[in-house]
VOMITOR-117604 format. One record per residue (C-alpha): chain; x, y, z; residue in one letter. Coordinates in nm, 2 decimals. Each point is the difference from the previous one (the first is absolute). Example, Ala and Ser with C-alpha at 12.3 -4.5 7.8 and 13.67 -1.06 7.14 Angstrom:
REM VOMITOR-117604
R   cadena        X        Y        Z   residuo
R        A     1.23    -0.45     0.78         A
R        A     0.14     0.34    -0.07         S
***
This chain:
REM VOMITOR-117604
R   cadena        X        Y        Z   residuo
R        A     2.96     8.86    12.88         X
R        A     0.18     0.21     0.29         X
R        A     0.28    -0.31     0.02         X
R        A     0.03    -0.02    -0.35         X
R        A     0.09     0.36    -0.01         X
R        A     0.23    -0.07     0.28         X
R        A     0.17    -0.24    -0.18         X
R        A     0.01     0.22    -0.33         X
R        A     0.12     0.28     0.20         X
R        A     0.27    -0.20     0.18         X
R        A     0.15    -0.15    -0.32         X
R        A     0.00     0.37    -0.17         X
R        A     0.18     0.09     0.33         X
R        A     0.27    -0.32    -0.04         X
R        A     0.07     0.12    -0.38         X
R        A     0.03     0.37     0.13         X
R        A     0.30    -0.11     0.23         X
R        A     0.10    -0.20    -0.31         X
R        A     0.01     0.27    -0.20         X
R        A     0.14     0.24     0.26         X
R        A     0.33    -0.27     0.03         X
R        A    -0.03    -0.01    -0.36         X
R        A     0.03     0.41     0.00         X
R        A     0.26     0.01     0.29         X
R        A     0.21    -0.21    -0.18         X
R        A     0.01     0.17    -0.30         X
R        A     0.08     0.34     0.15         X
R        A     0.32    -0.18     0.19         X
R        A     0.05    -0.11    -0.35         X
R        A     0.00     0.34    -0.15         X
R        A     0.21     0.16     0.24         X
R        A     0.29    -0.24    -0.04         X
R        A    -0.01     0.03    -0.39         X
R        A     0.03     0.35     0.09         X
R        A     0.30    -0.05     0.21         X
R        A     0.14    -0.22    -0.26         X
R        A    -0.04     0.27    -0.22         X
R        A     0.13     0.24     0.16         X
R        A     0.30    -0.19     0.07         X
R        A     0.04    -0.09    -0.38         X
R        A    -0.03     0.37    -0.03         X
R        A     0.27     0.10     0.17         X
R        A     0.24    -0.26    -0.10         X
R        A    -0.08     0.06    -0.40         X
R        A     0.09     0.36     0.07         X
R        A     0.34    -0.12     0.15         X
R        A     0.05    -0.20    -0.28         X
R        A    -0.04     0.28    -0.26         X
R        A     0.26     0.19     0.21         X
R        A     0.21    -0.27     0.01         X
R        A     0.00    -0.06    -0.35         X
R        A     0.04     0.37    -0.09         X
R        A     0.36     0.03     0.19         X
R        A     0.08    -0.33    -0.15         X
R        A    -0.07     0.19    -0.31         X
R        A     0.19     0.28     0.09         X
R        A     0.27    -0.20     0.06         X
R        A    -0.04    -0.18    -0.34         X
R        A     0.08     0.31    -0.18         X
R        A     0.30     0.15     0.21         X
R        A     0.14    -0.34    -0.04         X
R        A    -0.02     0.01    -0.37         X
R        A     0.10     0.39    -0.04         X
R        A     0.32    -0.13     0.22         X
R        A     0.04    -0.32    -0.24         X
R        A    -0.06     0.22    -0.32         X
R        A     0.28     0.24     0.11         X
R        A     0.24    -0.30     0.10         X
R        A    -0.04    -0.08    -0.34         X
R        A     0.04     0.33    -0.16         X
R        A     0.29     0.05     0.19         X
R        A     0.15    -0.31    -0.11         X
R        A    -0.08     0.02    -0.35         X
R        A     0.16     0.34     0.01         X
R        A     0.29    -0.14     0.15         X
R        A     0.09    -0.25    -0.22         X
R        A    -0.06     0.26    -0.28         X
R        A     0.19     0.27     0.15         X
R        A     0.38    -0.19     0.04         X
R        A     0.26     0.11     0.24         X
R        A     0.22     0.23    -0.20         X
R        A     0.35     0.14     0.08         X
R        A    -0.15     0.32     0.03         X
R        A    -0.21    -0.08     0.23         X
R        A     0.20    -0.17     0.26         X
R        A     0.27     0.32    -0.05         X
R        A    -0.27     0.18     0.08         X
R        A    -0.08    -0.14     0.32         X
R        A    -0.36     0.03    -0.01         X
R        A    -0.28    -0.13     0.16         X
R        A    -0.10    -0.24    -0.24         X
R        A     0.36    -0.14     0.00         X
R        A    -0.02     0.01     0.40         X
R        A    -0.30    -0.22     0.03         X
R        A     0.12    -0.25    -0.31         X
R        A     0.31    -0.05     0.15         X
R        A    -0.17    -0.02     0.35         X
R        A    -0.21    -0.27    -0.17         X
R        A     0.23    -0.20    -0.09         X
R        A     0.23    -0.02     0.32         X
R        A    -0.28    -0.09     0.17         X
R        A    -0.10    -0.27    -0.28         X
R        A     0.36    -0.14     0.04         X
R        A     0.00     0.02     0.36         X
R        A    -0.30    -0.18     0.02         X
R        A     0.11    -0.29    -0.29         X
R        A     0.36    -0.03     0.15         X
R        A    -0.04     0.03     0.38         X
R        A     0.14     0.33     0.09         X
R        A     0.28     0.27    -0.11         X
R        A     0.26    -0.23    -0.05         X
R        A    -0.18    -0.25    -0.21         X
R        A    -0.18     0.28    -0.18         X
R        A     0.31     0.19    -0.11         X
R        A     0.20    -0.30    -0.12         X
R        A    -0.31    -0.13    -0.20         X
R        A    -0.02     0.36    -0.11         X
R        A     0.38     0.00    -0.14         X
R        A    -0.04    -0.37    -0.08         X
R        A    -0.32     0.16    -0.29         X
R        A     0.22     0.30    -0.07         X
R        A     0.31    -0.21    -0.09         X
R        A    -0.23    -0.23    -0.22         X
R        A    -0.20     0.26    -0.16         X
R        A     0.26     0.31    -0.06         X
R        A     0.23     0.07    -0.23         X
R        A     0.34    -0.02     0.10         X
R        A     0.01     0.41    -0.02         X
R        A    -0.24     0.02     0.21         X
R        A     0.15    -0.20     0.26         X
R        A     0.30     0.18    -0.05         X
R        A    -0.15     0.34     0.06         X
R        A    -0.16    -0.15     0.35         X
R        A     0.36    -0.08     0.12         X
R        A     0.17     0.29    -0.15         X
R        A    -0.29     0.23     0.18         X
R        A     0.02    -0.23     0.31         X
R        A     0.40     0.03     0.07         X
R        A    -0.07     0.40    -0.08         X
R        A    -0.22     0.04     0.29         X
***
C-alpha cells in the first residue's frame, strides 16, 4: 500500500512539473503578446499622426490647386486691356512678367524671347499697331 502511494504520489509530482512548464510557458507567452502589443500600440498611434499631416497636407494642396485655378479662370476672363497696361498696374506687371519668363523659357533666353515676341506681334497685329510700337520706339 505505502509503495503504491509512492508511486501515486511520484506521478502526481511528474505532472505537477508538467504542469508547472506548462504554466511557465504560458506566462513567457503572455508577456511577449504584451510586448507585441505594446509595440503595435505605439506604431498605430504613429500611423494615425502620420496620416493626419498627410491629410493636412491633402487639403493645403487642394486650397493652393483651387486658387491656381481661380486665378487662371479669372485670367482668361479678365483680358489685358489698353487701360490696363497704361496704367502700369500690378496686374499688368505680373502678366507681362509671366510672359517674358514663358518666352524666355520656350525660346532660350532674352534674345530668342524678344524676337519670338516681335516674330507673334508682327503676325498677330494690325499694321497700326505696329506702327504705333515704332513710332513710340524712335520717340523715346
Amino acid at each position: 500500500e505505502i509503495r503504491r502511494l509512492e508511486t501515486e504520489v511520484c506521478r502526481h509530482k511528474q505532472a505537477a512539473a508538467g504542469w508547472q512548464e506548462i504554466e511557465a510557458r504560458v506566462v513567457r507567452q503572455q508577456e511577449q503578446v504584451s510586448l507585441e502589443w505594446e509595440k503595435l500600440r505605439v506604431e498605430r498611434a504613429a500611423l494615425e499622426a502620420r496620416c493626419k499631416e498627410v491629410a493636412e497636407m491633402d487639403t493645403t494642396v487642394r486650397k493652393v490647386l483651387e486658387q491656381k485655378g481661380y486665378a487662371r479662370t479669372r485670367v482668361e476672363g479678365n483680358p489685358t486691356t489698353v487701360e490696363m497696361m497704361e496704367g502700369k498696374g500690378g496686374t499688368w506687371s505680373r502678366r507681362k512678367n509671366l510672359s517674358r519668363e514663358c518666352l524666355e523659357c520656350i525660346n532660350g533666353g532674352r534674345e530668342g524671347a524678344a524676337v519670338a515676341a516681335f516674330g507673334v506681334m508682327v503676325e498677330v497685329a494690325s499694321f497700326e499697331t505696329v506702327d504705333k510700337l515704332f513710332t513710340n520706339h524712335k520717340k523715346a
